[in-house]
VOBA-1610 file (N, C-alpha, C; in pm, whole numbers, padded with zeros to 5 digits, always signed):
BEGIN
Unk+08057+05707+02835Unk+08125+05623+02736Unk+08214+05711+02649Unk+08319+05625+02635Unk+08414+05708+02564Unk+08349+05766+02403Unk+08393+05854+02325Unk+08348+05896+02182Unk+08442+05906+02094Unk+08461+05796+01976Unk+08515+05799+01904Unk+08507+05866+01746Unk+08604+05897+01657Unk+08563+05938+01527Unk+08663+05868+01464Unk+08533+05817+01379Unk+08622+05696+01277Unk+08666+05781+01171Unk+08706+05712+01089Unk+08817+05789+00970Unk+08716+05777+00855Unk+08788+05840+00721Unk+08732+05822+00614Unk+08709+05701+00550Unk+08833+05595+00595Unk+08787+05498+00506Unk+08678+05372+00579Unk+08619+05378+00650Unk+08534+05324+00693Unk+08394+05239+00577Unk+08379+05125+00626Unk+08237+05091+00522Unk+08168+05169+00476Unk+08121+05213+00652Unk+07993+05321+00625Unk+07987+05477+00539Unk+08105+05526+00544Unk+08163+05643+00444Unk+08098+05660+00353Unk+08050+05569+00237Unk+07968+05604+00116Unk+07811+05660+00166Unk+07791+05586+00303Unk+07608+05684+00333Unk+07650+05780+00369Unk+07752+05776+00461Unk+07754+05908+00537Unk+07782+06007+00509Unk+07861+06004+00387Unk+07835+06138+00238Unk+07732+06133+00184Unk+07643+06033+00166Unk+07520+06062+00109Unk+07424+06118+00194Unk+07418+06130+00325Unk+07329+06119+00373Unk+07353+06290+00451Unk+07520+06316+00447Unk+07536+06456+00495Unk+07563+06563+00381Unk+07597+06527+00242Unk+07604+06608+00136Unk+07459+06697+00102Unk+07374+06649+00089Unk+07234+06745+00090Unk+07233+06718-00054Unk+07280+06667-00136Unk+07347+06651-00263Unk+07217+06545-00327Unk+07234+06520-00456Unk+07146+06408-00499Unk+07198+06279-00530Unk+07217+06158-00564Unk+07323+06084-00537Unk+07262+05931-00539Unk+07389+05870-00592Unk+07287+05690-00624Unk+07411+05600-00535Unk+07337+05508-00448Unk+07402+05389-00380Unk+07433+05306-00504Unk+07603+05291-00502Unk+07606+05195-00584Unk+07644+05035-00490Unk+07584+04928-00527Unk+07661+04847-00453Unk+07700+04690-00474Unk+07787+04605-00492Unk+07829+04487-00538Unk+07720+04363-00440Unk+07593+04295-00531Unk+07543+04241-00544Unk+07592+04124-00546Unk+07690+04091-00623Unk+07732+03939-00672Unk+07853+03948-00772Unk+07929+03815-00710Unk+08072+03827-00759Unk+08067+03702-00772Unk+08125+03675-00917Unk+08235+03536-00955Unk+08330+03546-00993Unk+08378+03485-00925Unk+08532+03440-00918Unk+08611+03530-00842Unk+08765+03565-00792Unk+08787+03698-00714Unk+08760+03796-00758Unk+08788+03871-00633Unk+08714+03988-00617Unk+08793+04088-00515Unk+08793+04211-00589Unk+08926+04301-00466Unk+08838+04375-00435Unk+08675+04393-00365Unk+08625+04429-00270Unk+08493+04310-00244Unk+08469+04308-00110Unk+08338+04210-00132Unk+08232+04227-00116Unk+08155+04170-00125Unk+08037+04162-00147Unk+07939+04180-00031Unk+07889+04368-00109Unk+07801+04431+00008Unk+07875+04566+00013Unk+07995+04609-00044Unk+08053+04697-00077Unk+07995+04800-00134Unk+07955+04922-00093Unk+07932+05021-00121Unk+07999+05154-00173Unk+07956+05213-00256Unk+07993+05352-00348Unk+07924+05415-00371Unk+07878+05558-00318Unk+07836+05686-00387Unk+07866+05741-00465Unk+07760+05793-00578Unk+07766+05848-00684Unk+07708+06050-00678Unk+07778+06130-00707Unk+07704+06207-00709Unk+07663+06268-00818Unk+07569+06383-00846Unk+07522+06420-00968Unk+07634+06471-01070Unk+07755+06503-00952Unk+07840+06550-01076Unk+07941+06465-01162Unk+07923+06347-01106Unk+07987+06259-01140Unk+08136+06233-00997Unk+08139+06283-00909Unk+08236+06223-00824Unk+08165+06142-00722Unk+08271+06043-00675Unk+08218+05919-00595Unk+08293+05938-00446Unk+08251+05812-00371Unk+08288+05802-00245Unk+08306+05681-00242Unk+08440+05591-00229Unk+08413+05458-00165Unk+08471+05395-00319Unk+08526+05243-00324Unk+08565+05214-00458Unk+08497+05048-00457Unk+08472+04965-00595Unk+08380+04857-00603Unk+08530+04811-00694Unk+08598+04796-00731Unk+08678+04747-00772Unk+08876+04821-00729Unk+08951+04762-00836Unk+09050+04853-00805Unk+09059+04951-00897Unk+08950+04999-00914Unk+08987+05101-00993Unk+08941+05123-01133Unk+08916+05032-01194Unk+08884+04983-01333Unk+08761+05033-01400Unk+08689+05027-01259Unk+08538+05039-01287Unk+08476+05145-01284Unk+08519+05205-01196Unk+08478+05359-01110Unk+08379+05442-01211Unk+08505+05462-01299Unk+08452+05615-01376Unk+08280+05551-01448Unk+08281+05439-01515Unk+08192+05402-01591Unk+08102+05407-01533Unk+08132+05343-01343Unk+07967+05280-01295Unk+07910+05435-01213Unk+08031+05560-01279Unk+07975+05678-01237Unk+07909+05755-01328Unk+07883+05690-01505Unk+07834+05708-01594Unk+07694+05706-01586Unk+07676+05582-01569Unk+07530+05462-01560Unk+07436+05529-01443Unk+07521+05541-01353Unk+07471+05603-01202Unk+07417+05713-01246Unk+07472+05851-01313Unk+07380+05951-01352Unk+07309+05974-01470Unk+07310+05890-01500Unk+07144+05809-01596Unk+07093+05773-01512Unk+07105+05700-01381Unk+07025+05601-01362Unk+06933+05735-01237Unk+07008+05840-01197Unk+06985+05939-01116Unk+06820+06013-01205Unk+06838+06025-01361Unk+06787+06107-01392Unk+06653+06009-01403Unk+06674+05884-01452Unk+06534+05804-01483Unk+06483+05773-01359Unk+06527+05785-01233Unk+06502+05724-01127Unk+06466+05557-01082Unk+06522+05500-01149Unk+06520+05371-01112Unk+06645+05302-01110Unk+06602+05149-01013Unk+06707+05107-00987Unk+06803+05047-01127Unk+06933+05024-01181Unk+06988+04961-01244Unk+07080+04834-01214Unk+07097+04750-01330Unk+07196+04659-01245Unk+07346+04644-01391Unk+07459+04633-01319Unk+07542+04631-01449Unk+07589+04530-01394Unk+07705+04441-01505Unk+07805+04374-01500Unk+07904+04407-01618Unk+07999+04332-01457Unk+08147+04357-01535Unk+08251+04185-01541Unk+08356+04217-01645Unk+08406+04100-01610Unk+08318+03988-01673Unk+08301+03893-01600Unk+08268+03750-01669Unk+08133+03780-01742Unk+08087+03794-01845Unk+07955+03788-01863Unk+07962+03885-01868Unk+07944+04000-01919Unk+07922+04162-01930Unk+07916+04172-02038Unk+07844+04294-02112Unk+07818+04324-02241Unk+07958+04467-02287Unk+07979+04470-02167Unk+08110+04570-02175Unk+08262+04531-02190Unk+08258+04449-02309Unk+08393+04375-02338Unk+08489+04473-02360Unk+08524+04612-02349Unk+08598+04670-02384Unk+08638+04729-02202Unk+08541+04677-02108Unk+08627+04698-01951Unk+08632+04564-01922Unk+08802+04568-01845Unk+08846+04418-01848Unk+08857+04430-01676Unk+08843+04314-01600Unk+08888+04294-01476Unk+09001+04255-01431Unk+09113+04299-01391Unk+09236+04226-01386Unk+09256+04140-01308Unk+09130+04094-01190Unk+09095+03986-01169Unk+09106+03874-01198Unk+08968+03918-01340Unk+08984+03790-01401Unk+08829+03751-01367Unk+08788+03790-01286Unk+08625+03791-01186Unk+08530+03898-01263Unk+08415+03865-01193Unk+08297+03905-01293Unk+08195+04006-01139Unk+08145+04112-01221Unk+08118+04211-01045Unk+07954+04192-01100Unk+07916+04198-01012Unk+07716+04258-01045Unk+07686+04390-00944Unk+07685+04511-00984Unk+07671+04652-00907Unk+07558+04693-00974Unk+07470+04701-00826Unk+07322+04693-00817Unk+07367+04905-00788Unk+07280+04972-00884Unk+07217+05121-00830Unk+07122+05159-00817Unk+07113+05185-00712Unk+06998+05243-00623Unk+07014+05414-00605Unk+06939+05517-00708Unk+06951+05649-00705Unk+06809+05655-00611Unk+06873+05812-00505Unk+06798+05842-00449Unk+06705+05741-00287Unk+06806+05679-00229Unk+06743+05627-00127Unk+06697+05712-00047Unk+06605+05674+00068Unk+06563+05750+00088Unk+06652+05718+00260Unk+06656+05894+00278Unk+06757+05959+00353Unk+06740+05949+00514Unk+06624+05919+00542Unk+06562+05893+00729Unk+06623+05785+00727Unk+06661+05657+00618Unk+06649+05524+00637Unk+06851+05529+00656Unk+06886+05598+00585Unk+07028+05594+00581Unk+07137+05679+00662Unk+06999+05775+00745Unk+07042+05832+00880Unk+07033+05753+00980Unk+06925+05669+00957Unk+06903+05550+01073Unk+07087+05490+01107Unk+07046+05427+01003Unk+07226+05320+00981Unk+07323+05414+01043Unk+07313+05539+01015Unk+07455+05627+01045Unk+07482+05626+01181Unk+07317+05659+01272Unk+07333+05647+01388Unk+07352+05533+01470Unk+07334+05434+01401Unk+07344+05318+01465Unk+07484+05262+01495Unk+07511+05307+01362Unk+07676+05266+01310Unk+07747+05350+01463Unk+07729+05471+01434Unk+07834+05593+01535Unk+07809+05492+01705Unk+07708+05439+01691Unk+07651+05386+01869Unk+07696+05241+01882Unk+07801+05187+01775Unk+07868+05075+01743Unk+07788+05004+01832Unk+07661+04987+01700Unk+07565+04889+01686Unk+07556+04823+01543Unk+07522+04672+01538Unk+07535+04615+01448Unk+07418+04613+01353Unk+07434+04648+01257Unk+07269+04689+01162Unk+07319+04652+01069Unk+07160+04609+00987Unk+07142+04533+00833Unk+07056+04651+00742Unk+07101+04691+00628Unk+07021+04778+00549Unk+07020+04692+00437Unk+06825+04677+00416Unk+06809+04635+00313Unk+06739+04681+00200Unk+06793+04656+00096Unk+06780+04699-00030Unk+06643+04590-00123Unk+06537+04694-00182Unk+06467+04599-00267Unk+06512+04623-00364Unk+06559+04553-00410Unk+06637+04533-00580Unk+06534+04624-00718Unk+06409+04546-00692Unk+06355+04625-00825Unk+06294+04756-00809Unk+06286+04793-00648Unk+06207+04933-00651Unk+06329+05043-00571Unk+06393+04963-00551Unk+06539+05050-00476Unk+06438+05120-00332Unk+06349+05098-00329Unk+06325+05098-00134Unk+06395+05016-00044Unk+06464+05101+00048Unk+06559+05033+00184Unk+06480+05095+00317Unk+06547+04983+00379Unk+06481+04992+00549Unk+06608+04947+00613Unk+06578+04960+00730Unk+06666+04879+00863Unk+06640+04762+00873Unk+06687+04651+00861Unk+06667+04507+00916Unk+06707+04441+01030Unk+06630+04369+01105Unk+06637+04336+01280Unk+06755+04253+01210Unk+06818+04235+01158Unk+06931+04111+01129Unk+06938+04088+00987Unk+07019+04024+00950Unk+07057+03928+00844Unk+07215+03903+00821Unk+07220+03825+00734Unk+07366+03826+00661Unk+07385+03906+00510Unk+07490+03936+00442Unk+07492+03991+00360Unk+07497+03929+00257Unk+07440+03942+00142Unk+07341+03861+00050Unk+07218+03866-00014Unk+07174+03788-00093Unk+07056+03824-00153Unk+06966+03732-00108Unk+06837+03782-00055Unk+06704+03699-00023Unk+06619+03732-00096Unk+06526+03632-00187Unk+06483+03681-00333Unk+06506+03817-00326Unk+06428+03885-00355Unk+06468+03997-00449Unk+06504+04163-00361Unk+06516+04071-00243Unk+06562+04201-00143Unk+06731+04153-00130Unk+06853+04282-00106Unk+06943+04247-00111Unk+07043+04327+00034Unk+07059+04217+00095Unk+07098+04247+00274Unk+07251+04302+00296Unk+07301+04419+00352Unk+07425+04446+00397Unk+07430+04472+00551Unk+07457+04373+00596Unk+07543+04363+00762Unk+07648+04462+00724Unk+07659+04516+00826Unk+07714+04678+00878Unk+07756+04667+01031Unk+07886+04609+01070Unk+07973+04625+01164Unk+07995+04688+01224Unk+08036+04715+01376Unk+08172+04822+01419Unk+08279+04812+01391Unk+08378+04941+01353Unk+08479+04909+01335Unk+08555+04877+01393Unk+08655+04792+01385Unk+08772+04744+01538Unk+08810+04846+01617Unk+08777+04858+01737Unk+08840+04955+01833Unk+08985+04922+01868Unk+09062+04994+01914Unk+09202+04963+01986Unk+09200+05071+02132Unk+09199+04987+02217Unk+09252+05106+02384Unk+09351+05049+02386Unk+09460+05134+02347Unk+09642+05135+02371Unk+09663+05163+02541Unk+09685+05115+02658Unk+09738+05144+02703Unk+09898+05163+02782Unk+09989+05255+02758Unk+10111+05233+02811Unk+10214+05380+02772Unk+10328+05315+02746Unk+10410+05424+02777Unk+10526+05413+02656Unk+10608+05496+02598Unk+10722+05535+02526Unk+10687+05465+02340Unk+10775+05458+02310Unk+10782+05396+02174Unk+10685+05328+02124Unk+10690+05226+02212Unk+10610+05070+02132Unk+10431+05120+02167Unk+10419+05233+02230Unk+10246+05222+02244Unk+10241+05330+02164Unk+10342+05450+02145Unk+10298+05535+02035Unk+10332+05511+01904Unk+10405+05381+01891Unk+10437+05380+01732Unk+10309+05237+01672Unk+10177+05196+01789Unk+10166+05152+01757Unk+10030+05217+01738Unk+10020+05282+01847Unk+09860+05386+01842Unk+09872+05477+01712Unk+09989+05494+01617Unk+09989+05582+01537Unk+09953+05476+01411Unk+10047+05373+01435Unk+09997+05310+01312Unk+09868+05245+01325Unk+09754+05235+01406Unk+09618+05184+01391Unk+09555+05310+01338Unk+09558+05453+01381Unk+09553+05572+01332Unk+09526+05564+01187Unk+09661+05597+01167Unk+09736+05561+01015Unk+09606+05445+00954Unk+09564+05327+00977Unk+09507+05270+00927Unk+09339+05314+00919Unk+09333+05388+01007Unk+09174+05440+00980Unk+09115+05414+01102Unk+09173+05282+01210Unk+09049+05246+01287Unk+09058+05337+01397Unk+08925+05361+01461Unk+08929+05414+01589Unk+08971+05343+01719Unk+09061+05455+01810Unk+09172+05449+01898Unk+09149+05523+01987Unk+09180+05456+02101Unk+09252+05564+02204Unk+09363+05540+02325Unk+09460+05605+02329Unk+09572+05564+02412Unk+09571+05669+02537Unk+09575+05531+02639Unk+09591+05604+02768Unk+09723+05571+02821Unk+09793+05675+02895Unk+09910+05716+02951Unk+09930+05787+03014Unk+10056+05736+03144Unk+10092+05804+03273Unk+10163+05949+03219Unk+10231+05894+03071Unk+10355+05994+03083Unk+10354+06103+02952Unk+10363+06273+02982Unk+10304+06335+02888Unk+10372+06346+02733Unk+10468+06304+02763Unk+10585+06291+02601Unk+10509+06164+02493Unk+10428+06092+02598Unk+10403+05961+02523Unk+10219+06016+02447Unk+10165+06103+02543Unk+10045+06164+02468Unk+10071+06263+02377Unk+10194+06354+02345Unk+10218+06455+02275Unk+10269+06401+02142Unk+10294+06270+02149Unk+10375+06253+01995Unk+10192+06160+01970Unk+10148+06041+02061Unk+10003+06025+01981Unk+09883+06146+01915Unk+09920+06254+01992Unk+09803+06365+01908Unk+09869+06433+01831Unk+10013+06422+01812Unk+10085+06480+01670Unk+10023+06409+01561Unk+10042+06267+01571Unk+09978+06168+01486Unk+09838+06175+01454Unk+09726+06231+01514Unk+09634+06300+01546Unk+09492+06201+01590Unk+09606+06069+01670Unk+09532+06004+01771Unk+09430+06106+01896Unk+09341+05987+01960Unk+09301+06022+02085Unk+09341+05939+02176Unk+09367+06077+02292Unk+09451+06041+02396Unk+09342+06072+02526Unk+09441+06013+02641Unk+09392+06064+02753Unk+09493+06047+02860Unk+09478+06128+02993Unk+09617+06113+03096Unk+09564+06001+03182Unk+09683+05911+03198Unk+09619+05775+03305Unk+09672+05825+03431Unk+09604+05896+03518Unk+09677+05961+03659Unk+09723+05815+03778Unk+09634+05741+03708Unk+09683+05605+03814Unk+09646+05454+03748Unk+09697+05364+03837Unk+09741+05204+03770Unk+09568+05175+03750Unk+09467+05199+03679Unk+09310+05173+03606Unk+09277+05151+03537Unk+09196+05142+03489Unk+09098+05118+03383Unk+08987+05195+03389Unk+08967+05289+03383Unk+08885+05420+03332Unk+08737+05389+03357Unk+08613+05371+03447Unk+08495+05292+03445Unk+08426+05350+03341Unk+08435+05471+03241Unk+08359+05466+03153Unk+08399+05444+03033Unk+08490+05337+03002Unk+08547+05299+02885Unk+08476+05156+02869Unk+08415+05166+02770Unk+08273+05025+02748Unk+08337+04960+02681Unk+08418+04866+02634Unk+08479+04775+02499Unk+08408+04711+02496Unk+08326+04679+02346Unk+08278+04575+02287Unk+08322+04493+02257Unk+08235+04387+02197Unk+08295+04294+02113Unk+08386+04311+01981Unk+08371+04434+01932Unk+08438+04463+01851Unk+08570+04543+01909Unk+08609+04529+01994Unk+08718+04621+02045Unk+08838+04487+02118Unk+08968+04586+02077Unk+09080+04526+02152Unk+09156+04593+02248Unk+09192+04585+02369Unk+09275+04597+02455Unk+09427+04600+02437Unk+09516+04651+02443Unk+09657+04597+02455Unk+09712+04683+02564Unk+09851+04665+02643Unk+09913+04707+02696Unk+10086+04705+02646Unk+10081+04830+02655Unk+10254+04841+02639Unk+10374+04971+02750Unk+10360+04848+02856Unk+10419+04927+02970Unk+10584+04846+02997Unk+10709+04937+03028Unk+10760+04860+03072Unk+10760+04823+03224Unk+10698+04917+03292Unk+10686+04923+03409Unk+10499+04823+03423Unk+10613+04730+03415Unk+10475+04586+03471Unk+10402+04607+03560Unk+10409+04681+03682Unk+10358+04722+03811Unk+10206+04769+03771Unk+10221+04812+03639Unk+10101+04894+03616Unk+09983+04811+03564Unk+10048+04698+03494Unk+09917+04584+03456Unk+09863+04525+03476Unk+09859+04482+03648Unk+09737+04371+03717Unk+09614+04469+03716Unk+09624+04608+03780Unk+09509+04678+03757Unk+09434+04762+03686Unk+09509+04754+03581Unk+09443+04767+03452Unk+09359+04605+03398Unk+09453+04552+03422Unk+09336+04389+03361Unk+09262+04343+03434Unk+09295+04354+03580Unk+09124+04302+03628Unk+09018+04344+03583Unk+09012+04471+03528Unk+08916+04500+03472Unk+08888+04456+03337Unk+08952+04492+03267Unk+08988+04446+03109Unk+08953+04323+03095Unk+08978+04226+03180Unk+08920+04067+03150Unk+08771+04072+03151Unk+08671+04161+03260Unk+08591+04176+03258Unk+08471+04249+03143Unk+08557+04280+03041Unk+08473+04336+02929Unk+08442+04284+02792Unk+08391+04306+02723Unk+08357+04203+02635Unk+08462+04230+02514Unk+08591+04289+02532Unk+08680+04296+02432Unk+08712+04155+02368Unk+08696+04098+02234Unk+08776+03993+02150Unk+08910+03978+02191Unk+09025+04092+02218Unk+09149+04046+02234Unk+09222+04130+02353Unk+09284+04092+02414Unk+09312+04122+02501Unk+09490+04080+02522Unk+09612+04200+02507Unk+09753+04150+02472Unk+09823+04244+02596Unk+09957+04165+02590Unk+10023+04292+02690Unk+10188+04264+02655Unk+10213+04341+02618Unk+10386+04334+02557Unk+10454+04307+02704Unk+10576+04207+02633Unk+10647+04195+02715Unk+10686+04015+02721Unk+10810+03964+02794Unk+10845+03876+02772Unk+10784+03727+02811Unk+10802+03595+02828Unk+10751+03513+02877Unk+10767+03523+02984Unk+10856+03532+03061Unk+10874+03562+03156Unk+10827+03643+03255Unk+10752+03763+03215Unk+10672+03867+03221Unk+10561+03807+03227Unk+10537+03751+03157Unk+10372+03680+03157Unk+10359+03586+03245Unk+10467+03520+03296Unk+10405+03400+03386Unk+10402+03508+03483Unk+10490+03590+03543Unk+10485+03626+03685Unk+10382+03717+03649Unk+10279+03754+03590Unk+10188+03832+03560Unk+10068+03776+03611Unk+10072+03651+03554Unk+09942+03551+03586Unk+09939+03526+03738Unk+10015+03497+03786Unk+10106+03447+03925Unk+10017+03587+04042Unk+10079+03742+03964Unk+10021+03822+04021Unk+09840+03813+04040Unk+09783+03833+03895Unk+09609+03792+03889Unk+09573+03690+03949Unk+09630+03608+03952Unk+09576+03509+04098Unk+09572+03543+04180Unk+09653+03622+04254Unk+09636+03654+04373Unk+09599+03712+04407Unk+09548+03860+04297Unk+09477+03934+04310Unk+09294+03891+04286Unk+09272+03708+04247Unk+09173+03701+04252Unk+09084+03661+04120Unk+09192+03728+04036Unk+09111+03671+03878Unk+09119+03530+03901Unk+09000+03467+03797Unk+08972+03366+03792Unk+09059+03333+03688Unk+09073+03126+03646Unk+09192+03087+03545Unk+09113+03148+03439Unk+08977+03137+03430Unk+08926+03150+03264Unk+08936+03305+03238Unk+08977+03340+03321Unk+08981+03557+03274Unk+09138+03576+03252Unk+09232+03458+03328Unk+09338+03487+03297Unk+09369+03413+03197Unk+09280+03336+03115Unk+09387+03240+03023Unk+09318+03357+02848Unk+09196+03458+02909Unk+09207+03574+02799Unk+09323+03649+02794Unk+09363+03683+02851Unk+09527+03772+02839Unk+09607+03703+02734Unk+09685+03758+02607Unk+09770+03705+02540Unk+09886+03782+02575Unk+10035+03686+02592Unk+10125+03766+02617Unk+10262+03671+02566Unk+10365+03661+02548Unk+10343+03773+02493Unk+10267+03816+02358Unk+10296+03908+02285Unk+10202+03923+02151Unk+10246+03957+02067Unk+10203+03945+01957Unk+10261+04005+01806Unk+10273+03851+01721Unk+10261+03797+01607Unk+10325+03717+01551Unk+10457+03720+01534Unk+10555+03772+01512Unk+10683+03754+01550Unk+10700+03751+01680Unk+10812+03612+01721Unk+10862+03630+01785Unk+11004+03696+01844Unk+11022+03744+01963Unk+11129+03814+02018Unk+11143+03968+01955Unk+11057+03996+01908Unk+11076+04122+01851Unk+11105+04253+01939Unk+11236+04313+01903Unk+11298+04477+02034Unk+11275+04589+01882Unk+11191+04570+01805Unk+11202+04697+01746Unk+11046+04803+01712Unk+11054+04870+01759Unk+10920+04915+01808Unk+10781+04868+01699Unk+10872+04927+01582Unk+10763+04909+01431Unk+10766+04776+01383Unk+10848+04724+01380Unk+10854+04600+01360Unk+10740+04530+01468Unk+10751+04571+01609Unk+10622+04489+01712Unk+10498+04544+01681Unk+10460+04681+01687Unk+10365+04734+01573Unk+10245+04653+01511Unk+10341+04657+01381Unk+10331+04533+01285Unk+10303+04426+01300Unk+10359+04346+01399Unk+10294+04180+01430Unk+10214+04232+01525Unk+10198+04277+01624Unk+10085+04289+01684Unk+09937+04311+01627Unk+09979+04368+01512Unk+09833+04459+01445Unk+09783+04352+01370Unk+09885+04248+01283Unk+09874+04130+01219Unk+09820+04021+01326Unk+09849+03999+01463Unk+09790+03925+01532Unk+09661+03952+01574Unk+09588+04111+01590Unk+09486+04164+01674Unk+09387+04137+01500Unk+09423+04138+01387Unk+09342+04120+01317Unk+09288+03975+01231Unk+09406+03905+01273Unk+09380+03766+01271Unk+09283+03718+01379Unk+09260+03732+01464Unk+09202+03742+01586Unk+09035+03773+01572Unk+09031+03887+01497Unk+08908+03919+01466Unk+08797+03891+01355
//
């Protein structure tokens, strides 16, 4: 199976400094929100003893303070709970919201439980870490949603969206750079070596496609998307027979309408069934007719995340 490395800004980022710093350190995390809210709920932030953090619970507003409370709350060892915004005793921090936060801290979790999650996370597996509110003991949970069940408080923990770029020139490296650019984990496969040398400038992962495939140890989940950006069409019936077959959410392939019917036309005959071919989106991007690489980019990335 392929091995990916996700970026910094990832959910999981606030354990995975806590849990690799060796450091001492309090989970901070948003409990409950009224009214909007510019992160949601289940959002996590590390605190460390020196006062710097990992990860943000608001835009900004809040940070420094709930990195105050946090090392008090480090030294008494128990859990705390603050509010901000609607109802808070801290009328002198305002929300520009307009919304009201509840950030539950939890100093000192304990560290087997938040290595668990890490590994689970890296094996893009879906895990629940739950939090007991009044004693700040966490475990792994076979499931839940994120939320509060009396007095235990649940965070569902995702994979992050995968992208397998496969294709050639402009439109697959200006688009493998900008998913990059965004944090999620990627990887672009390609015939041609100009088109892998500008993705690992960008400091994508690449690989050489020596022939018209689909790689048998490339696993896409449910959390993963497919696209193709070839102009040389020849190359995409056998790449998608396979590709229909995996449990990828989206599945796109640049190129015109025209392109797409005689595409389908081809997978028939090669045998796909209608329901594997009516997964293929083509063409793709929310804009239509789009010839400018970043500009397709862009609606594509806007379509693959609407999608998800």
């Amino acid at each position: 199976m392929a091995v990916f490395t996700l970026d910094a800004s990832t959910v999981i980022e606030p354990i995975r400094q806590l849990t690799n710093s060796g450091q001492p350190g309090v989970l901070a995390i948003i409990t409950d929100i009224s009214g909007p809210s510019y992160r949601p709920l289940g959002a996590m932030m590390t605190v460390f003893s020196d006062g710097t953090h990992v990860g943000t619970l608001s835009s900004g507003c809040v940070e420094s303070d709930i990195a105050l409370h946090a090392i008090e709350t480090l030294k008494e060892g128990q859990p705390k709970t603050l509010l901000y915004g609607t109802g808070s005793p801290y009328v002198d921090i305002q929300l520009p919201c307009g919304g009201g936060l509840e950030i539950s801290l939890f100093p000192q979790p304990d560290q087997s439980v938040l290595q668990k999650i890490c590994r689970l996370h890296a094996a893009r597996k879906t895990t629940t870490l739950a939090v007991d509110r009044n004693t700040g003991a966490v475990l792994v949970a076979a499931a839940g949603v994120t939320g509060s069940n009396g007095s235990t408080f649940n965070i569902r923990i995702e994979p992050e969206l995968c992208f397998y770029v496969f294709g050639k020139g402009p439109e697959a490296t200006t688009f493998a750079g900008l998913v990059q650019s965004a944090g999620y984990p990627n990887l672009l496969l390609s015939p041609d070596q100009d088109t892998l040398d500008i993705a690992k400038q960008a400091g994508g992962q690449t690989r050489h496609l020596t022939s018209a495939h689909f790689p048998d140890d490339l696993e896409p989940d449910a959390y993963s998307a497919i696209l193709l950006f070839f102009h040389d069409h020849e190359w995409e019936p056998p790449i998608l027979c396979r590709a229909v077959g995996t449990d990828a959410f989206y599945i796109g392939v640049q190129g015109s309408q025209r392109a797409a019917d005689s595409r389908k036309l081809e997978l028939e005959a090669l045998g796909v069934s209608e329901t594997d071919r009516a997964k293929i989106k083509g063409p793709i991007g929310l804009i239509p007719s789009v010839r400018d690489a970043r500009k397709l980019a862009v609606s594509v990335l806007a379509e693959v995340l609407n999608e998800s």
